[in-house]
C-alpha positions as CSV (number, residue, x, y, z in Angstrom):
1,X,257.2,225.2,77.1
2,X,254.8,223.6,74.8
3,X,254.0,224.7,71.1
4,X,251.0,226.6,71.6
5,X,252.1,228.3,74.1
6,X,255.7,229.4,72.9
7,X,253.3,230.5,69.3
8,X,251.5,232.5,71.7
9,X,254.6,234.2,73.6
10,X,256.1,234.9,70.0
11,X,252.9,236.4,68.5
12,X,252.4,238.7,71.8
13,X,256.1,240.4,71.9
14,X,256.6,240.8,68.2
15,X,253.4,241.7,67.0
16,X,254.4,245.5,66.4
17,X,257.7,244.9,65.1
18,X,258.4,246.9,62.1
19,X,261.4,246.9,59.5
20,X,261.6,250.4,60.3
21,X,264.4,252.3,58.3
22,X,266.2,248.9,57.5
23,X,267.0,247.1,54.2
24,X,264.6,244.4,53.0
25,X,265.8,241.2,53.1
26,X,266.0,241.6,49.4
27,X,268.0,244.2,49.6
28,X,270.2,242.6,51.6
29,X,270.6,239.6,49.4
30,X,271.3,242.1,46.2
31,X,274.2,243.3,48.5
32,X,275.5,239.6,48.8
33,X,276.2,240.2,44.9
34,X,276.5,243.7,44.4
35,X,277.6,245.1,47.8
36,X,275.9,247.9,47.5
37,X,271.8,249.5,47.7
38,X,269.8,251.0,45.5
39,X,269.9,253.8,47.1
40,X,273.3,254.8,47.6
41,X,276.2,256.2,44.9
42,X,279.0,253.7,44.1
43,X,281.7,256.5,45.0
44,X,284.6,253.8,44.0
45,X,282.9,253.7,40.6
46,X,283.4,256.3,37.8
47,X,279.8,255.4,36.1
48,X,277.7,258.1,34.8
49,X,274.0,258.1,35.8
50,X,273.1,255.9,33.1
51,X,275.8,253.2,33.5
52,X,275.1,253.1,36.7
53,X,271.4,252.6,36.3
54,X,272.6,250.0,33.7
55,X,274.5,248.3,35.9
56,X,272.3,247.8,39.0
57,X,269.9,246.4,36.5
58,X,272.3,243.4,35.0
59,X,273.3,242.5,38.3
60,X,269.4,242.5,39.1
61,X,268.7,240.1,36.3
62,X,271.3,238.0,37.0
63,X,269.4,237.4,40.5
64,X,266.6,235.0,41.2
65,X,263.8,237.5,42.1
66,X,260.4,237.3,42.5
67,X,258.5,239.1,39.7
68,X,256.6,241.1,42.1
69,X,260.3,241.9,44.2
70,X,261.8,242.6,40.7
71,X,259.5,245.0,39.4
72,X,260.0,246.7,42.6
73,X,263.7,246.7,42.9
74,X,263.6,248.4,39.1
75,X,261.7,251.2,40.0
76,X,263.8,251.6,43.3
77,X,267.0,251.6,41.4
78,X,265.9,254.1,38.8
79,X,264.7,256.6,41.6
80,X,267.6,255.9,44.1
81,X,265.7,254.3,46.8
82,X,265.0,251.7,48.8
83,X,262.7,249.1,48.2
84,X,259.0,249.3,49.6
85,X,259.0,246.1,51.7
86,X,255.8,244.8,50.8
87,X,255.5,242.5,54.1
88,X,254.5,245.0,57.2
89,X,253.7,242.2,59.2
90,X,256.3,239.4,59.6
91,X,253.6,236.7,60.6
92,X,252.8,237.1,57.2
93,X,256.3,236.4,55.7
94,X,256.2,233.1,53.7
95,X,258.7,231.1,53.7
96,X,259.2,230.8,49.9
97,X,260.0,234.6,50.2
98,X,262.9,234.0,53.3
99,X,264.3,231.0,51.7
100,X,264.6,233.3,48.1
101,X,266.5,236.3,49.8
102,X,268.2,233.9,52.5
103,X,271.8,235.2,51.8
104,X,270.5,238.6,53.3
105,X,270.8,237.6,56.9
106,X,274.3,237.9,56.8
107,X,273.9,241.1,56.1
108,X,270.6,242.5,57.5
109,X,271.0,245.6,60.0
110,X,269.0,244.7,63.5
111,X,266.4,246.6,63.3
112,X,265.8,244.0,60.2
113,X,267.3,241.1,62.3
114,X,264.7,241.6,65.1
115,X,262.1,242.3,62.0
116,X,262.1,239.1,60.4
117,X,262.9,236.6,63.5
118,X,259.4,236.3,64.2
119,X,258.8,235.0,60.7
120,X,261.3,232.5,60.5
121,X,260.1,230.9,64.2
122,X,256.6,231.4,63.3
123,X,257.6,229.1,60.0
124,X,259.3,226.9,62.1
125,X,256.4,226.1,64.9
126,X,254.2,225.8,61.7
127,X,256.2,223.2,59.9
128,X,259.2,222.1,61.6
129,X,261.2,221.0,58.4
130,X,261.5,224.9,57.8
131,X,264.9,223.5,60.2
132,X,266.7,222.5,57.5
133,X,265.9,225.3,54.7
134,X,268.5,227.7,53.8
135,X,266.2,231.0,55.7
136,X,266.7,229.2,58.8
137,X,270.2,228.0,58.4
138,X,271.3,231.3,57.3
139,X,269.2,232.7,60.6
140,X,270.6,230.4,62.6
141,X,274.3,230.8,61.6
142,X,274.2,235.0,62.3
143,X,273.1,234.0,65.7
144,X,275.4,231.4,65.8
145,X,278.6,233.4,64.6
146,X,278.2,236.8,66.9
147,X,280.0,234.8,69.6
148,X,281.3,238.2,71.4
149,X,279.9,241.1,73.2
150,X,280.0,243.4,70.6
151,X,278.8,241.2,68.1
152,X,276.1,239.7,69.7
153,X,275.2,243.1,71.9
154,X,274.8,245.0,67.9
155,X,272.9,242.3,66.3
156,X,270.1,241.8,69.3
157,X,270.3,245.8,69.8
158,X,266.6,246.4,68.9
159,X,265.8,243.1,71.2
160,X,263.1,244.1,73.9
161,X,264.6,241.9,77.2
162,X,261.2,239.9,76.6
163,X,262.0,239.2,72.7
164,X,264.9,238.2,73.6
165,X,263.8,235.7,76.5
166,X,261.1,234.3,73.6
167,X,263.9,234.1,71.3
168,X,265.7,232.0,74.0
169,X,262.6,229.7,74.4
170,X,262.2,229.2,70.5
171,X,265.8,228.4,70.9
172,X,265.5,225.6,73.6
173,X,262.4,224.2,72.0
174,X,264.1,223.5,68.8
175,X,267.0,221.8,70.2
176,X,264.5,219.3,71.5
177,X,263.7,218.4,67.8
178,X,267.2,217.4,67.2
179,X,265.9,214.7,64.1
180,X,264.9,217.6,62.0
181,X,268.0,219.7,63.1
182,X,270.9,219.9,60.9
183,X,273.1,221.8,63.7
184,X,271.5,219.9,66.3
185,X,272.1,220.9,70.4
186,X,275.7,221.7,69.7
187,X,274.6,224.7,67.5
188,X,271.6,225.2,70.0
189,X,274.4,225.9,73.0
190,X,276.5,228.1,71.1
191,X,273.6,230.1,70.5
192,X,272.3,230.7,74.0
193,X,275.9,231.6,75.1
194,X,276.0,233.8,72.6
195,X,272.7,235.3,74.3
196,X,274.4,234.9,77.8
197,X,277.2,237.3,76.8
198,X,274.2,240.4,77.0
199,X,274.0,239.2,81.1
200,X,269.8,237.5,80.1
């Protein structure tokens, strides 16, 4: 399949993908650090309301946000929610943005897995060196690492069958690009077996 028209298949099957009820990949990211949401009570923790408001807020400084994310993440801490996600459209995800939050794809629910894979192969077809950035690698890995049934079966869960046969294209396209690969073919295989465990 060539460029164009694997852009095309991706645009066409994810264009109404939504984040839904999931964490932003923000979110996700704070809970690499914090393991825990804004919106959610630290039951293990004997903080009053203000200490805990206190808290959440030094652990957010301590992070590398965007201003815009930040200011955001304040207000959604002080009214116990989540964040707005401030991208409805994952075509127009930059990549600055998925390479600042990319410790939350380890953690990302997949109704947010399915949300932002269109924007991290839609980087990729636009500049392949996206490859080696830490969005991709992190991407790459939780597909990578969900080498069972269950695993791979929860993670793909809000996967259309045709999303998932795009996301097996994208996946055979960039192991022809191997020079601008880091995991290279190997990583490329364990992927689609990991696919090939759902029966597709």
């Amino acid at each position: 399949m060539n460029i164009d028209t694997l852009k095309n298949q991706i645009e066409l099957e994810f264009k109404n993908v939504t984040l839904g009820d999931a964490y932003t990949l923000p979110e996700e990211d704070y809970a690499d650090t914090s393991y825990w949401y804004f919106d959610k009570r630290r039951t293990d923790l004997n903080l009053t309301e203000e200490e805990w408001v206190k808290q959440e807020l030094y652990l957010l400084e301590t992070g590398n946000w965007f201003r815009e994310d930040f200011n955001e993440a304040v207000n959604a801490i002080k009214e116990k929610r989540k964040m707005n996600n401030r991208y409805s459209n994952p075509f127009e995800i930059p990549v600055s943005y998925l390479n600042n939050y990319h410790t939350g794809f380890s953690f990302l629910k997949p109704q947010g897995f399915l949300f932002y894979t269109p924007a991290i192969m839609s980087s990729v077809l636009k500049d392949t060196e996206v490859l080696s950035s830490p969005s991709f690698l992190s991407w790459f890995y939780r597909l990578r690492s969900s080498n069972t049934f269950e695993e791979i079966s929860k993670l793909l869960n809000c996967f259309t069958k045709a999303q998932i046969e795009v996301l097996k294209d994208f996946l055979l396209f960039i192991s022809t690009l191997s020079l601008e690969m880091k995991e290279g073919k190997e990583g490329v295989d364990k992927c689609l077996n990991n696919i090939s465990l759902l029966g597709f």
